[in-house]
ZAZA-305915 format. One line per field, with one value per residue: residue in one letter; x negated, y negated, z of N, C-alpha, C in turn; residue number from 1. Coordinates in nm, 2 decimals. Atoms other than C-alpha are relative to their C-alpha. Layout:
BEGIN
aa c(a:...);
n_east c(X:...);
n_north c(Y:...);
n_up c(Z:...);
ca_east c(X:...);
ca_north c(Y:...);
ca_up c(Z:...);
c_east c(X:...);
c_north c(Y:...);
c_up c(Z:...);
i c(NUM:...);
END
This chain:
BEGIN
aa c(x:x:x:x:x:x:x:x:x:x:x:x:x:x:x:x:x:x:x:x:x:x:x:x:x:x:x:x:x:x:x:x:x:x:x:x:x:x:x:x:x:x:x:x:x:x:x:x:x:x:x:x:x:x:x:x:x:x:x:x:x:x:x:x:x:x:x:x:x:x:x:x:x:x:x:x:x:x:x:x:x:x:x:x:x:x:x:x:x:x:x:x:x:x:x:x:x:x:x:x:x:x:x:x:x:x:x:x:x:x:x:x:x:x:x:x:x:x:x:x:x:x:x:x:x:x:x:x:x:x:x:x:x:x:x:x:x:x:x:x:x:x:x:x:x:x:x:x:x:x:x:x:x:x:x:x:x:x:x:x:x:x:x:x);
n_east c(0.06:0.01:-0.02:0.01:0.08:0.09:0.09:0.04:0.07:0.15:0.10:-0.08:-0.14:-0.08:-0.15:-0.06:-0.14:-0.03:-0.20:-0.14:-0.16:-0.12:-0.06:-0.11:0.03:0.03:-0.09:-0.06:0.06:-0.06:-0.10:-0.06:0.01:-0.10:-0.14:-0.02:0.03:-0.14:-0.12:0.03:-0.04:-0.10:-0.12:0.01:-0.13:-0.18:0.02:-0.02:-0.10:-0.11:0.03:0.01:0.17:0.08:0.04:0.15:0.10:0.08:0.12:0.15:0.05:-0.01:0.13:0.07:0.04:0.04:0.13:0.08:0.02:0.06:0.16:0.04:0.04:0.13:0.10:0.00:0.12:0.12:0.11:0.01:0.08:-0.04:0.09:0.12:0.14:0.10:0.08:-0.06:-0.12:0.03:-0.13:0.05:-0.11:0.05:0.03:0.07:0.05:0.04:0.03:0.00:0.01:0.07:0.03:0.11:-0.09:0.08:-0.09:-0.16:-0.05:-0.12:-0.11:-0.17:-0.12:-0.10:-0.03:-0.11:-0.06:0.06:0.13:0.03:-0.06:0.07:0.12:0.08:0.00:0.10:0.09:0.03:0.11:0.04:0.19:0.07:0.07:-0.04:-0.11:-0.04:-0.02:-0.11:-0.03:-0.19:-0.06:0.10:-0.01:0.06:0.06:0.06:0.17:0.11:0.06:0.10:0.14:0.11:0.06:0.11:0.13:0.08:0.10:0.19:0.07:0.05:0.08:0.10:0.07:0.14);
n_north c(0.12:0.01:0.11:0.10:-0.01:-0.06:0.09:0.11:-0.08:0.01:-0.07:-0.09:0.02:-0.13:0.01:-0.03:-0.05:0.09:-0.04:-0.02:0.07:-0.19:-0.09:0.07:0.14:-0.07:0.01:0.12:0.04:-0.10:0.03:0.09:-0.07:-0.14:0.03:0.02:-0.13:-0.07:0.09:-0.01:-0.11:-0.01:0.12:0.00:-0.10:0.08:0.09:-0.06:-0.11:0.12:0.10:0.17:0.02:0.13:-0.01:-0.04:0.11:-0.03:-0.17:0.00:0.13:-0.01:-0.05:0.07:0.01:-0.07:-0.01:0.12:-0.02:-0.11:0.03:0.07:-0.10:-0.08:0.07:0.05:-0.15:-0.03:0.13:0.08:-0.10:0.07:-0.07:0.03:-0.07:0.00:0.14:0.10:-0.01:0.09:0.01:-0.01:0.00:0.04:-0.13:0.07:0.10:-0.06:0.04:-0.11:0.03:-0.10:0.05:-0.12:-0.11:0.05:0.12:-0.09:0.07:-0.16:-0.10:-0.02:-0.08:0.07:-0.13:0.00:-0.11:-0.10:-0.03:-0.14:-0.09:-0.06:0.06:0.09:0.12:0.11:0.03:0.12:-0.05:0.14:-0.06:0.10:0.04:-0.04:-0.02:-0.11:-0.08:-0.05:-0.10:0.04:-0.14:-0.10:-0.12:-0.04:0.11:0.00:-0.06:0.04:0.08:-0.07:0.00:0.14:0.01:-0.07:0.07:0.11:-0.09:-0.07:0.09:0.02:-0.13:-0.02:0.12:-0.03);
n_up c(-0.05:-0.15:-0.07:0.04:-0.11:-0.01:0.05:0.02:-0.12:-0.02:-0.01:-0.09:-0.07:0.04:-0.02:-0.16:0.04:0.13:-0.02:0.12:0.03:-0.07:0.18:0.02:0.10:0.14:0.04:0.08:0.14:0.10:0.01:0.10:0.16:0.02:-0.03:0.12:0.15:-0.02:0.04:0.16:0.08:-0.06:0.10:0.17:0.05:-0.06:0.05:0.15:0.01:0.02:0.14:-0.08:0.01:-0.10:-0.10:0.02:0.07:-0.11:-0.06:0.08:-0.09:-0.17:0.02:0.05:-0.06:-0.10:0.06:-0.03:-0.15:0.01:0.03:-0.10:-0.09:0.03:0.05:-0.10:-0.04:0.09:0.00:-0.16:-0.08:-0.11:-0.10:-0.11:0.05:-0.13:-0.04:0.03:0.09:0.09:0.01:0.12:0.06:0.10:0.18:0.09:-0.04:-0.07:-0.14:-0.15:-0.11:-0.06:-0.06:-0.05:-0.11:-0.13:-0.01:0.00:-0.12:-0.10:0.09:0.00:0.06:-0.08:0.02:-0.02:-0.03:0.09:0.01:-0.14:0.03:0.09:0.00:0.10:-0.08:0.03:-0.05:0.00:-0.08:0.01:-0.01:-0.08:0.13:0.12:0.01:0.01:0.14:-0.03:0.14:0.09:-0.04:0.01:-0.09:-0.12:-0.05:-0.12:0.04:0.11:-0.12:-0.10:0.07:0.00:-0.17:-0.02:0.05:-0.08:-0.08:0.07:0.04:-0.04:-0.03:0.05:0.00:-0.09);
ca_east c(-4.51:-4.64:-4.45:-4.49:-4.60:-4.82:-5.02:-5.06:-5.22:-5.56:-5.88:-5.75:-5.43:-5.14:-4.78:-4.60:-4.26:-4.04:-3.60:-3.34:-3.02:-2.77:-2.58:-2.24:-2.41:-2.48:-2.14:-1.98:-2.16:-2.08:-1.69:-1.67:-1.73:-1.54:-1.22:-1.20:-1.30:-1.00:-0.75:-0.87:-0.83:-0.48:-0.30:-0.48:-0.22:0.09:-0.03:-0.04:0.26:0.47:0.32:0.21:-0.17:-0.18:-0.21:-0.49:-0.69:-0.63:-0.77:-1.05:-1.15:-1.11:-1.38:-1.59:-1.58:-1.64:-1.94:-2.09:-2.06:-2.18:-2.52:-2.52:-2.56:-2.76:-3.05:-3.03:-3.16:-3.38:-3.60:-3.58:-3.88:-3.87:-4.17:-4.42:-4.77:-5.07:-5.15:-4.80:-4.40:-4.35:-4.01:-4.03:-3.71:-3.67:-3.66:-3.78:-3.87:-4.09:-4.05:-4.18:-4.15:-4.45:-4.54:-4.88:-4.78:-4.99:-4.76:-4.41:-4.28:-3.95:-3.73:-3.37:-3.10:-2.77:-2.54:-2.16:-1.93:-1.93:-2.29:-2.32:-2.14:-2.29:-2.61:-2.70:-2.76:-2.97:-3.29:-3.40:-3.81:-3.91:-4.29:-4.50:-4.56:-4.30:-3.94:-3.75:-3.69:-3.35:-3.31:-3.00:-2.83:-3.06:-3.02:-3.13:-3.24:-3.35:-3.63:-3.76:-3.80:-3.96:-4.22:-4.31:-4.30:-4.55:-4.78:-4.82:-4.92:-5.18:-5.25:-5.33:-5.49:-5.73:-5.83:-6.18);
ca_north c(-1.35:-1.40:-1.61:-1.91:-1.83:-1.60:-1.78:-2.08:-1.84:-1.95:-1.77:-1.51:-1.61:-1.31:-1.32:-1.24:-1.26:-1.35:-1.45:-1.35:-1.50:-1.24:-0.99:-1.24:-1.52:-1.27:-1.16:-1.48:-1.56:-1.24:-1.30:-1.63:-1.41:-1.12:-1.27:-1.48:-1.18:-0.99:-1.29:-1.31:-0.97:-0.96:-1.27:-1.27:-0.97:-1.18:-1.48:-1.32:-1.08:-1.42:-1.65:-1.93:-2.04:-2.30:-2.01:-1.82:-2.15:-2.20:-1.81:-1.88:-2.27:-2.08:-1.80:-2.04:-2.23:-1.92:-1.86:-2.19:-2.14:-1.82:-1.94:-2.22:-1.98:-1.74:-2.00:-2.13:-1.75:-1.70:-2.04:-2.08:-1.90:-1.91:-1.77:-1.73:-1.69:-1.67:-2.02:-2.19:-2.20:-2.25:-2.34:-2.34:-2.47:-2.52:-2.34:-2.60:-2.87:-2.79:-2.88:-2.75:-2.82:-2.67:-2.70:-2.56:-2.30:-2.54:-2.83:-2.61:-2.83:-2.60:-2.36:-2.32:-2.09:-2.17:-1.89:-1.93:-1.68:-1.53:-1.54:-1.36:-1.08:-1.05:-1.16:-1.45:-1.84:-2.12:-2.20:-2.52:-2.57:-2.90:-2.99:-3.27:-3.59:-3.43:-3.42:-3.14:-2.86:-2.69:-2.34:-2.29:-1.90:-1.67:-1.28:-1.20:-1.56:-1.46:-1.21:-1.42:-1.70:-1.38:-1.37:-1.75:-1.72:-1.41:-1.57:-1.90:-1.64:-1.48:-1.82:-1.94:-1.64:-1.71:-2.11:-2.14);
ca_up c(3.15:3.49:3.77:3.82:4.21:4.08:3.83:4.06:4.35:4.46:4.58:4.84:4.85:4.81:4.82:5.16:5.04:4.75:4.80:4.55:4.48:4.66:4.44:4.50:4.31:4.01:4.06:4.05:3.70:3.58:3.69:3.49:3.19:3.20:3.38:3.11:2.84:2.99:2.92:2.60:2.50:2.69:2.50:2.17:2.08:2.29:2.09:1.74:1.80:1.94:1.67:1.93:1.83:2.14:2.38:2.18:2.10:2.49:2.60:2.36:2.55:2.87:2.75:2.56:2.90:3.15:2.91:2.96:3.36:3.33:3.13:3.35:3.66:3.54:3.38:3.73:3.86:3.59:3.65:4.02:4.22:4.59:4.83:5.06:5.01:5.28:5.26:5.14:5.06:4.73:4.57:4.18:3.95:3.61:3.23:3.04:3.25:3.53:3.92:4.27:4.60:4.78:5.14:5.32:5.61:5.89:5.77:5.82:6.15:6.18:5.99:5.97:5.87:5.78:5.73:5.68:5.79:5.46:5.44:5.79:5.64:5.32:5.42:5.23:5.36:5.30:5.43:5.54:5.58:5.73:5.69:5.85:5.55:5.31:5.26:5.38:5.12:5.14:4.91:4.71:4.87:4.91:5.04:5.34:5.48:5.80:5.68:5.48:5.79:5.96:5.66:5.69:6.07:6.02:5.76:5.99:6.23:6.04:5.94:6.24:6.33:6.11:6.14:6.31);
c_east c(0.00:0.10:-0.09:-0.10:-0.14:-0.15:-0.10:-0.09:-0.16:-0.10:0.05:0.11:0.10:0.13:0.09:0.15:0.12:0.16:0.04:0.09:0.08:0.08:0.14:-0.06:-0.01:0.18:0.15:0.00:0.09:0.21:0.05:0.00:0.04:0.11:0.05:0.03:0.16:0.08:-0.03:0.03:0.15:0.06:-0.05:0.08:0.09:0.00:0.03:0.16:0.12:-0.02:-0.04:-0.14:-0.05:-0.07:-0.13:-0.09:-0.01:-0.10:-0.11:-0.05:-0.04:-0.13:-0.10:-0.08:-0.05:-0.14:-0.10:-0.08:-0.10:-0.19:-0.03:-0.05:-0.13:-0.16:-0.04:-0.08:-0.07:-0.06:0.05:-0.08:0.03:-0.07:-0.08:-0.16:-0.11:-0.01:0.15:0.17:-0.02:0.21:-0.02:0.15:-0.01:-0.02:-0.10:-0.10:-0.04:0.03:0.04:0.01:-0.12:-0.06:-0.15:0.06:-0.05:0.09:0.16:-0.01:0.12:0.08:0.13:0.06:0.12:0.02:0.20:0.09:-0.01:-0.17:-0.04:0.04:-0.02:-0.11:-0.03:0.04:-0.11:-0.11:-0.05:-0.15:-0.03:-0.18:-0.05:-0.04:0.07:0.13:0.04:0.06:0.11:0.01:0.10:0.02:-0.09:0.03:-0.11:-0.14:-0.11:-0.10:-0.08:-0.04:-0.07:-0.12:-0.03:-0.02:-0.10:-0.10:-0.03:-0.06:-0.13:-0.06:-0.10:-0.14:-0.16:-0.07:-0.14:0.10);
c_north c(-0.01:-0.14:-0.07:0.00:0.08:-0.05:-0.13:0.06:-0.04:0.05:0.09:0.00:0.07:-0.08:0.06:0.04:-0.07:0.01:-0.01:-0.07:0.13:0.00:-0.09:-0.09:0.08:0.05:-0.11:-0.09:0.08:0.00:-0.15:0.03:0.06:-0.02:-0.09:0.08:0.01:-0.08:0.00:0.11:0.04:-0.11:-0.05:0.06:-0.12:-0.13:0.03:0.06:-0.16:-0.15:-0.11:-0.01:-0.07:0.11:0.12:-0.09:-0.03:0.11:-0.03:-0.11:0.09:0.08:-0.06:-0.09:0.10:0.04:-0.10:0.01:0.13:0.00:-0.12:0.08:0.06:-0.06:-0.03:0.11:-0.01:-0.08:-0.01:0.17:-0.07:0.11:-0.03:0.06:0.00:-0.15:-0.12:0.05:-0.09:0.04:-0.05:-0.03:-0.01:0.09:-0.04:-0.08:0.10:-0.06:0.07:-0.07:0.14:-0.08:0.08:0.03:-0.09:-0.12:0.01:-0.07:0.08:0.07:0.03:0.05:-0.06:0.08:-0.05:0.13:0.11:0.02:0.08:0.15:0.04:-0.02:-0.07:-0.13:-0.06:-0.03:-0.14:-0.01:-0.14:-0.02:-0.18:-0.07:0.02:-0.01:0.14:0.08:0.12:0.14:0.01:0.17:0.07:0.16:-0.03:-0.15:0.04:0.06:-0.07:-0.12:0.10:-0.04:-0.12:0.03:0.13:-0.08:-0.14:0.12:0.03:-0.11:-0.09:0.04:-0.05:-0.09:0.00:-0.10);
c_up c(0.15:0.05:0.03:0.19:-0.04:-0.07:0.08:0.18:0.01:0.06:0.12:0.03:-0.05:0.03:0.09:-0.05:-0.06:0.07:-0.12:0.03:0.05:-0.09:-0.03:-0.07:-0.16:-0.06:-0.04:-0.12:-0.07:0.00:-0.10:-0.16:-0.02:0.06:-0.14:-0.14:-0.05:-0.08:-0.10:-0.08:0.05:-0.04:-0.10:-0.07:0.01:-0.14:-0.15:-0.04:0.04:-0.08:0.09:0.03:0.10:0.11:-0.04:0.03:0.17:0.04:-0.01:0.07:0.12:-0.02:-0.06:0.20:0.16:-0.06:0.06:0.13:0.02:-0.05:0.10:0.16:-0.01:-0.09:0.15:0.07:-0.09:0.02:0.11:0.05:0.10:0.10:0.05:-0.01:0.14:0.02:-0.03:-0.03:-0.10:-0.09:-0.19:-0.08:-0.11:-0.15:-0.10:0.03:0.12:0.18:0.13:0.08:0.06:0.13:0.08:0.11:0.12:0.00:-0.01:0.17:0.05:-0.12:0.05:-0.06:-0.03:-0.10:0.02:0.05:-0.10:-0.01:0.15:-0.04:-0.12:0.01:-0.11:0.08:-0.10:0.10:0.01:0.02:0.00:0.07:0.02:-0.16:-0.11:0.09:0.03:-0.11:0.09:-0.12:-0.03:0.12:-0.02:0.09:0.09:0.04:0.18:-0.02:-0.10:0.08:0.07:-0.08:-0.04:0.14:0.02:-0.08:0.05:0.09:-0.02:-0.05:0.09:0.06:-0.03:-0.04:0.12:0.13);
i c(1:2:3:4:5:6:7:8:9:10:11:12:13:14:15:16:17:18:19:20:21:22:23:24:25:26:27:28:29:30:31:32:33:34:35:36:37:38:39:40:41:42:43:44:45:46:47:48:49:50:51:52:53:54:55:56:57:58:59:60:61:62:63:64:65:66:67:68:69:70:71:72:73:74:75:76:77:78:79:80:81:82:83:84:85:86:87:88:89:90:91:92:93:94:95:96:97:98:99:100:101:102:103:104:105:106:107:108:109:110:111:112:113:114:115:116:117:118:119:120:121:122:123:124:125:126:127:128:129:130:131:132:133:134:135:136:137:138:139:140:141:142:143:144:145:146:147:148:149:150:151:152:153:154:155:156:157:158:159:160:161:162:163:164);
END
């Protein structure tokens, strides 16, 4: 199934450049699943072997709830687009239910990074894009924030480029 940027692309208009979720957000999902696992396969024995059902029935809650987090996470990447096209940012959320934030590239007023320490060093941050008439639109963590303010600050370029 096509994205959801791609589908909603209109008559010459291409796709400049798409953000990911950085690999620590994938790995932070995938650790509320498998730290849990562990514990689970490491005091299911203790539990059985010392006869005390509270601290299986806990383990098992704890992986039941690192699961949960874990699909919560990862639904969250899977249904969130987040790019730039010739003519627009477009910000796409949503599995079931649908909702965008889209702004045209002529009505982008400023762009902003914001990068914590850790995010300077793993590359990843948040993007802020504030647009003339609309609410500013903030992305959730995204890799590599700043190239991806290059490729809106090149496609207003070529946008303007190319107003009579």
């Amino acid at each position: 199934m096509a994205s959801y940027i791609d589908r909603s692309l209109g008559d010459g208009e291409i796709v400049v450049s798409r953000a990911s979720f950085p690999w620590l957000y994938s790995l932070a999902a995938w650790s509320c699943l498998i730290v849990p696992a562990l514990a689970v396969a490491v005091l299911l024995p203790v539990a059985e072997k010392d006869d005390s059902p509270g601290l299986g029935v806990g383990s098992l809650v704890v992986l039941v709830l690192g699961l949960v987090l874990f699909l919560k996470m990862m639904i969250r990447k899977w249904s969130t687009e987040i790019g730039v096209t010739s003519h627009r940012f477009v910000e796409k959320t949503g599995f079931v239910s649908l909702h965008t934030n889209e702004i045209a590239l002529h009505n982008i007023e400023g762009v902003r990074v914001h990068q914590s320490i850790a995010g300077r060093i793993f590359s990843y941050g948040t993007v802020r894009i504030e647009g003339t008439g609309v609410d500013a639109v903030t992305t959730p963590a995204i890799a590599d924030p700043v190239a991806f303010v290059k490729a809106i600050q090149t496609a207003r370029e070529k946008e303007v480029g190319h107003m009579p």
